[in-house]
C-alpha positions in Angstrom: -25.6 10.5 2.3 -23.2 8.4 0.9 -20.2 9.3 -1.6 -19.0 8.3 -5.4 -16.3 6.8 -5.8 -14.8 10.2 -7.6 -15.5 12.3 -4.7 -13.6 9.9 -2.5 -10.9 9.6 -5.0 -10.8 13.5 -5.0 -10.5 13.8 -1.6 -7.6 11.2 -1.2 -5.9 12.9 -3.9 -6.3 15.8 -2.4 -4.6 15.1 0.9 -1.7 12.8 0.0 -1.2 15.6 -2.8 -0.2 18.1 0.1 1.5 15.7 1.9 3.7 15.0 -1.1 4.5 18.9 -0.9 5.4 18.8 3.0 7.8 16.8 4.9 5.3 15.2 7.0 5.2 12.0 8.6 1.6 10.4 8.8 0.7 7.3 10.8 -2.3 5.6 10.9 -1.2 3.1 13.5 1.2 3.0 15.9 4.3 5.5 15.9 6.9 3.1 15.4 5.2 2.0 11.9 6.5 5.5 10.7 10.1 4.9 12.1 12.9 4.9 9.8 15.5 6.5 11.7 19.4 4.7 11.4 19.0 3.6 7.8 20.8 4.8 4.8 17.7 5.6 2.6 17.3 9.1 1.1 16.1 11.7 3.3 14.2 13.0 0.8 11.6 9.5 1.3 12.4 9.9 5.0 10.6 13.0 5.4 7.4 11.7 4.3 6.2 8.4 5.3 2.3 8.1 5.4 2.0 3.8 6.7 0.5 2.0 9.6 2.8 -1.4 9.2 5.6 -2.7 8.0 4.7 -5.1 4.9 8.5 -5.5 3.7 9.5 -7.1 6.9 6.4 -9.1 7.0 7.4 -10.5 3.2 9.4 -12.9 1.8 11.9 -11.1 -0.6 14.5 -12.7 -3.1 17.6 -11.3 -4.8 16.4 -11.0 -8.3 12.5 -10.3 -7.5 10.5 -8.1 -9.0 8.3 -6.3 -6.2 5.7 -4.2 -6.6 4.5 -1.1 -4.1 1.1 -0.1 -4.3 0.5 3.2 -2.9 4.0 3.7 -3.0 4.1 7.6 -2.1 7.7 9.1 -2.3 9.1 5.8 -2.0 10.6 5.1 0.9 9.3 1.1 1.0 10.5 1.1 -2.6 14.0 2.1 -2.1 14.2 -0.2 1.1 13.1 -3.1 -1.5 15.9 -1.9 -4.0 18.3 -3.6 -1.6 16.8 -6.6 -1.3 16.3 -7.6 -5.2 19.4 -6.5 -5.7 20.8 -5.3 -9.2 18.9 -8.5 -11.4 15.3 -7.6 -9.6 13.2 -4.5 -10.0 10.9 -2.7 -7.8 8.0 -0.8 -9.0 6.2 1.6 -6.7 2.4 2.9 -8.1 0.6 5.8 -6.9 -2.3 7.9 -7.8 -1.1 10.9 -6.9 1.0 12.7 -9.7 2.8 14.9 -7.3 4.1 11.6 -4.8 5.3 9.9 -8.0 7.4 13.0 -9.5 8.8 13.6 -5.7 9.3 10.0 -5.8 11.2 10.1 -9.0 12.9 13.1 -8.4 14.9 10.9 -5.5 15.5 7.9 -7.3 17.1 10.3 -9.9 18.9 12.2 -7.2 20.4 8.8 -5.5 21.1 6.8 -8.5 18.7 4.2 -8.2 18.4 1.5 -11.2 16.6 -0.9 -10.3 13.4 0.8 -8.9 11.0 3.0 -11.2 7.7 4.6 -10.4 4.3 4.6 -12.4 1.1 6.8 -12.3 -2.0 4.9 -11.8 -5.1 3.2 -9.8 -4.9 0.1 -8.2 -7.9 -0.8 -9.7 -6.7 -0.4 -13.2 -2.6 -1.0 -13.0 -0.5 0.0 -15.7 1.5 -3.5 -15.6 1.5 -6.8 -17.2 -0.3 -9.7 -16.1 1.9 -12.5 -14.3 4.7 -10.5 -14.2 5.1 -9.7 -10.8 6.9 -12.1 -7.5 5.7 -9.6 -4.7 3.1 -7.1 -3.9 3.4 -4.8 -1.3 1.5 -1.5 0.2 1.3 0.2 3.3 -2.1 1.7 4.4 -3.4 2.1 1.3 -5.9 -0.2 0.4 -8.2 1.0 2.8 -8.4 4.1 0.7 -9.6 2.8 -2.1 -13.8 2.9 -2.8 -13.7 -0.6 -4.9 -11.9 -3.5 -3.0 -12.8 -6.6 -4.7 -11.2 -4.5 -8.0 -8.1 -3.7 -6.5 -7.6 -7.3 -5.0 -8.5 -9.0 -8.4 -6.1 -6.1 -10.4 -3.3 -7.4 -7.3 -3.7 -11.5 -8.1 -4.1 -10.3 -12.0 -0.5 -9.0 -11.8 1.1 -11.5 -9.7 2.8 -14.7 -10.7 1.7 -17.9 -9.7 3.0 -18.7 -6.3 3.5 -14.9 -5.9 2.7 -13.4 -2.8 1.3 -10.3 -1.1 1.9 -8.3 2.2 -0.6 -6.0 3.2 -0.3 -3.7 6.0 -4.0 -2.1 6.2 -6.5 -0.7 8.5 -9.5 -2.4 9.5 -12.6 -1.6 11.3 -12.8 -3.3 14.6 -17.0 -2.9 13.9 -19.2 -2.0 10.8 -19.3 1.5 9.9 -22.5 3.2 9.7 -23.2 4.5 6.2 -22.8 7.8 8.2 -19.2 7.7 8.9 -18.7 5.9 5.4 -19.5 9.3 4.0 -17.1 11.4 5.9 -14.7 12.5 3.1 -12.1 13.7 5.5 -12.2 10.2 7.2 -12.0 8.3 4.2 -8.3 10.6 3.4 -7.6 9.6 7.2 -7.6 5.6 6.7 -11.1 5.5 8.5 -14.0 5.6 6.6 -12.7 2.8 4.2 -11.8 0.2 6.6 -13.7 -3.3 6.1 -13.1 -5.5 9.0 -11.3 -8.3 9.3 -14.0 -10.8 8.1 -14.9 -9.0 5.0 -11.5 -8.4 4.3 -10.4 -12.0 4.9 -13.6 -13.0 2.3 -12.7 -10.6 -0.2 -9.3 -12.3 -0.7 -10.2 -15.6 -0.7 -12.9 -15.3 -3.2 -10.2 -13.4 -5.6 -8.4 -16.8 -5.4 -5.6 -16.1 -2.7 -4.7 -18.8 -0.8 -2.4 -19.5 3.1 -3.9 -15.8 4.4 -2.8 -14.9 7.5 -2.8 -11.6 9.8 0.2 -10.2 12.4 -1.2 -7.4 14.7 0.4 -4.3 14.2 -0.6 -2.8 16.6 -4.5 -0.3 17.8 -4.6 2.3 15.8 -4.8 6.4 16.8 -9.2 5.8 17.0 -11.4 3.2 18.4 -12.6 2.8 15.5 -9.9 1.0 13.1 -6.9 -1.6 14.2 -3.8 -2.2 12.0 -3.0 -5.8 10.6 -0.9 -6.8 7.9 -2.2 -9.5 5.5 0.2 -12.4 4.4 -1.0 -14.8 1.1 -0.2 -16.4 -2.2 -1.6 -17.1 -5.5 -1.8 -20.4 -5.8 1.2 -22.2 -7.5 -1.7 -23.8 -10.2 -4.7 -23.1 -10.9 
């Protein structure tokens, strides 16, 4: 049996809708990927952290950038980036889930941040202008969405040239049957979406990206997924 992309979308919705209404912290890969502890972020974005990498570390980020999170849930990778543009960058975080981006909001508000603002919508069909973006970020998330090759030519559409992206993602260490592929609550759990490493690696350079690379991030909590973040560019021409 397999599932539309709706009832996938639904399900996702669903989860990381409660999880927006909780203070729960939701790892895909290892524990430390979730680890925030000694920072002076808002506890608010603290509380709920749902990532299996760390993408901003992996990235190169410039005062005066403007960095985008996709999948950006109550922020807490877009208030770390805040610091890092400084007061002449921007960071925008995207999510698809209305109540992550109003919790989201809710703390930039509280903490006075300017230079960060949040938008409701799909990867696949962003809400920003093309070329007007340094750095893309996002944090298990992409594995959650039904139509890849979409969302990675929505992510080079947006960027500048010589812009660049860093992906932390699951992938499947196998194919998954078309069995597992229809497990809704496995798709909300980073699982039943995961391409492997191959297909992902193809996927990205048929968009156009170019200099990919991969940094192991550790086995993730099932045999059946790994995380890995992605690093690439969009080409400086062409």
């Amino acid at each position: 049996m397999s599932r539309s992309e709706e009832e996938i979308k639904t399900a996702v919705r669903q989860r990381y809708g409660r999880l927006a209404e909780s203070n729960e912290r939701s790892c895909c890969g290892e524990p430390q990927c979730c680890s925030a502890e000694g920072t002076d972020l808002p506890n608010e974005a603290l509380s709920i952290i749902a990532s299996c990498g760390s993408p901003l570390a992996r990235g190169e980020v410039h005062e005066g950038n403007t960095v985008l999170d996709l999948g950006s849930g109550g922020g807490i990778d877009v208030f770390r980036a805040s610091k890092l543009v400084g007061e002449k960058g921007k960071v925008i975080g995207l999510d698809a889930t209305p109540e992550m981006i109003f919790r989201a909001r809710e703390t930039a508000k509280k903490h006075g941040y300017q230079n960060v603002e949040f938008r409701l919508g799909e990867i696949e069909h962003m809400p920003l202008e093309s070329n007007s973006v340094d750095l893309v970020i996002s944090n298990c998330v992409l594995n959650l969405v039904p139509d890849k090759r979409l969302a990675f030519n929505e992510i080079y559409r947006v960027l500048r040239t010589g812009g660049r992206i860093a992906i932390s993602d699951m992938v499947a260490v196998e194919p998954l049957t078309p069995e597992e592929r229809a497990n809704l609550s496995d798709w909300s759990e980073c699982i039943a979406g995961a391409i492997t490493v191959d297909e992902y690696r193809q996927l990205l350079l048929e968009v156009g990206f170019t200099n990919l690379s991969t940094i192991s991030e550790g086995e993730g909590e099932v045999d059946r997924v790994k995380s890995i973040t992605w690093l690439g560019e969009k080409p400086k021409t062409g």
